[in-house]
C-alpha positions as CSV (number, residue, x, y, z in Angstrom):
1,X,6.2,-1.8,-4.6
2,X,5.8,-5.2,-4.0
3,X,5.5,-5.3,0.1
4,X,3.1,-3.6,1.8
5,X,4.4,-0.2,3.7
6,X,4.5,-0.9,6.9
7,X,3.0,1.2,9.3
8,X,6.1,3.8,10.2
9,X,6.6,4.2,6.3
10,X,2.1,5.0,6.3
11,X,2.5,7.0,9.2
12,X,5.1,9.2,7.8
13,X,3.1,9.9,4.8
14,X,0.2,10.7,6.2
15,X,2.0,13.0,8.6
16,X,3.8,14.7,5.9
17,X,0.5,15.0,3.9
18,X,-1.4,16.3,6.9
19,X,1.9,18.8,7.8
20,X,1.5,20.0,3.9
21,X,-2.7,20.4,3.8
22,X,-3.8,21.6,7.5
23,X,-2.6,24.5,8.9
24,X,-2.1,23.2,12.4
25,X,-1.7,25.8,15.2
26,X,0.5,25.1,18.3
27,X,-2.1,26.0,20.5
28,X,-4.3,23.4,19.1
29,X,-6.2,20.5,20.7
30,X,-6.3,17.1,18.9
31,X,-7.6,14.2,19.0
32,X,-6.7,10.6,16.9
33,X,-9.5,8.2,16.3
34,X,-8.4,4.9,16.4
35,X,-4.8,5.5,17.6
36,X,-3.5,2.1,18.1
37,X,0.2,2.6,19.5
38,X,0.3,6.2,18.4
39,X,2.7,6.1,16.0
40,X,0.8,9.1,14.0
41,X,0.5,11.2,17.2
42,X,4.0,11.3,18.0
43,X,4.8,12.2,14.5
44,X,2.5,15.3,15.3
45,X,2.8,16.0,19.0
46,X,6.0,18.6,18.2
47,X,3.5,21.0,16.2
48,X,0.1,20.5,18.8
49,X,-0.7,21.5,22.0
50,X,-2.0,17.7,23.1
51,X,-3.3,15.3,21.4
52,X,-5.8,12.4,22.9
53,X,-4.9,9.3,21.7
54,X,-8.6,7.3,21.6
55,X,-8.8,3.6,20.9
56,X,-11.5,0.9,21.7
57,X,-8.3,-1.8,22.5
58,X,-7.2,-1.8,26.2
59,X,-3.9,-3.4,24.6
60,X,-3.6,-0.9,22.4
61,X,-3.6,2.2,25.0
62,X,-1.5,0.0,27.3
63,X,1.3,-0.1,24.5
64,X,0.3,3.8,23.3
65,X,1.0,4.7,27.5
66,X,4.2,3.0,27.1
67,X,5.2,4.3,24.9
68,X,4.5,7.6,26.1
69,X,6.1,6.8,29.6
70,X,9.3,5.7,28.1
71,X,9.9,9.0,25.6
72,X,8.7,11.8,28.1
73,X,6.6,13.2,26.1
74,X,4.0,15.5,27.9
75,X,1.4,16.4,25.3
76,X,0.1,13.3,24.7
77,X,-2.3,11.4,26.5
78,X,-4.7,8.3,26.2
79,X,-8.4,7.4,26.6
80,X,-9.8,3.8,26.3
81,X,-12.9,4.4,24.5
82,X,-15.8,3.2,22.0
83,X,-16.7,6.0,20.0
84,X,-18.3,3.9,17.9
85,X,-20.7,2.9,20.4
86,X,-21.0,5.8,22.7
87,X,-20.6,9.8,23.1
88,X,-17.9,11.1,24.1
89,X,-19.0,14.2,26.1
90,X,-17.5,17.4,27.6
91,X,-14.6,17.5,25.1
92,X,-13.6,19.7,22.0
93,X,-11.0,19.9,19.6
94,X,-9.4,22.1,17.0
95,X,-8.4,18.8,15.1
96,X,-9.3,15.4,14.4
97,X,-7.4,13.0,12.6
98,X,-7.8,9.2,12.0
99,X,-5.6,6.6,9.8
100,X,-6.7,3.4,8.5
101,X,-9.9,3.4,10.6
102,X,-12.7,4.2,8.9
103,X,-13.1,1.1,7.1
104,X,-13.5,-1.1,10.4
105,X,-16.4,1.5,11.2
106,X,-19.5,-0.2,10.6
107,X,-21.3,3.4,10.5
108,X,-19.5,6.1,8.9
109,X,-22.2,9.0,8.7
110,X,-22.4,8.7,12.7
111,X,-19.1,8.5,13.7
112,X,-18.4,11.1,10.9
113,X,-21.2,13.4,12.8
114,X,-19.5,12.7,15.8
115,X,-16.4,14.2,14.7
116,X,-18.4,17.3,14.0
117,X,-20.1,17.6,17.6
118,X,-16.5,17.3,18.9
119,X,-15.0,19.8,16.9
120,X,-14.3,23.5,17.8
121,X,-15.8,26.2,14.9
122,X,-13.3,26.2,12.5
123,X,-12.0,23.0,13.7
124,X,-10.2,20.7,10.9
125,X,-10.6,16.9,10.0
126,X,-8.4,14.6,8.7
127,X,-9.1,10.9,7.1
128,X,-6.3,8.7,6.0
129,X,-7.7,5.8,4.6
130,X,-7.9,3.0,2.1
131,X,-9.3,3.9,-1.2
132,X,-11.7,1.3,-2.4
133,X,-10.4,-1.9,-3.3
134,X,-10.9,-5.7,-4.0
135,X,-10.7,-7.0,-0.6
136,X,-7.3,-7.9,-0.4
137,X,-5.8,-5.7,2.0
138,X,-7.6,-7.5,4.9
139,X,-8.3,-10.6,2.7
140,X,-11.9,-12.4,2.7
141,X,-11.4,-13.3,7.2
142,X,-11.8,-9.7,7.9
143,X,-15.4,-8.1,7.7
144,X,-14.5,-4.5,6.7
145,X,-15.6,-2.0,4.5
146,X,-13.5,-2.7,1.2
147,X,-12.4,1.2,1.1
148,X,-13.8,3.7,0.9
149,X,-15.0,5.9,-2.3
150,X,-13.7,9.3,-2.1
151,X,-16.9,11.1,-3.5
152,X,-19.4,9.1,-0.8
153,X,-17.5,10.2,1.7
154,X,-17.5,13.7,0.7
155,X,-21.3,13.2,0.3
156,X,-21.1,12.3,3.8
157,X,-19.1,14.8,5.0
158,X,-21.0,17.5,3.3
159,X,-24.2,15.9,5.0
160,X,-22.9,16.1,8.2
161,X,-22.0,20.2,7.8
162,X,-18.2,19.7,6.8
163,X,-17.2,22.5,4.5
164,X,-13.8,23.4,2.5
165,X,-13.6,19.1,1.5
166,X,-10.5,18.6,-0.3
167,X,-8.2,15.2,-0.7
168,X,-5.3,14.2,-1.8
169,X,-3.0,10.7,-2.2
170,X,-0.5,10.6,0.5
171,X,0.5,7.1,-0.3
172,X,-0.2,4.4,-2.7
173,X,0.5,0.6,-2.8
174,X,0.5,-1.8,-5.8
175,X,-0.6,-5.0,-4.4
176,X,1.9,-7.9,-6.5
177,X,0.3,-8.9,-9.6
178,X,-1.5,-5.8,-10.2
């Protein structure tokens, strides 16, 4: 592969992967961390009850509500919010699922506890993510995490009273020259 997928070609395989791993429930409740334009959600909305689309970018949940204007679709709806920063109170959900956002958070164990308070009992997680790298993906501009390490984060989850861990590649991407 020598151009990065972009994020339709991601989005489907994380979708399929998710589809494939999670037994999802049409009666569930969802919610996306870090949504952006939603491109994962509507890929999911035909096999969930509703998902919240929640994203700390005004510009992103303008173009997410677009889009959702324009297709008709009813199950899906948006929230401008900082979970990051802030609790988000009086809401549960069966599932939680986030792609490529983990490594912008500066603190993983609290958001990932935060995804715990928010779920239902029996309630199911999902993390799409980089797996650690060099730094290239962003390049040296952009302070992220480099990745994350798929045993630390099941330390984490573990920590934070997440059970039944499993994880599996949906995707992978050979930068050029490697």
């Amino acid at each position: 592969m020598g151009q990065k997928p972009d994020a339709l070609d991601r989005s489907a395989a994380i979708a399929t992967g998710i589809l494939k791993g999670i037994p999802l429930k049409p009666h569930f409740r969802a919610m996306e961390y870090g949504a952006g334009t939603g491109i994962l959600s509507f890929m999911l909305k035909d096999h969930l009850k509703e998902i919240l689309l929640l994203d700390n970018s005004s510009e992103m949940i303008r173009l997410a509500n677009e889009k959702i204007t324009a297709s008709g679709v009813k199950n899906l709806c948006t929230k401008f919010f900082d979970l990051e920063h802030s609790e988000l109170t009086g809401e549960k959900f069966d599932f939680i699922f986030t792609q490529m956002v983990l490594h912008h958070v500066f603190d993983i164990e609290s958001i990932i506890a935060k995804f715990h308070d928010l779920l239902n009992p029996g309630g199911f997680l999902a993390v799409a993510d980089l797996y650690l790298e060099d730094g290239s993906f962003h390049g040296p501009e952009v302070d992220v995490h480099h990745g994350l390490d798929v045993e630390s984060l099941s330390d984490i989850l573990k920590k934070k009273h997440f059970d039944n861990i499993s994880h599996k590649e949906c995707l992978y991407h050979k930068p050029p020259g490697f």
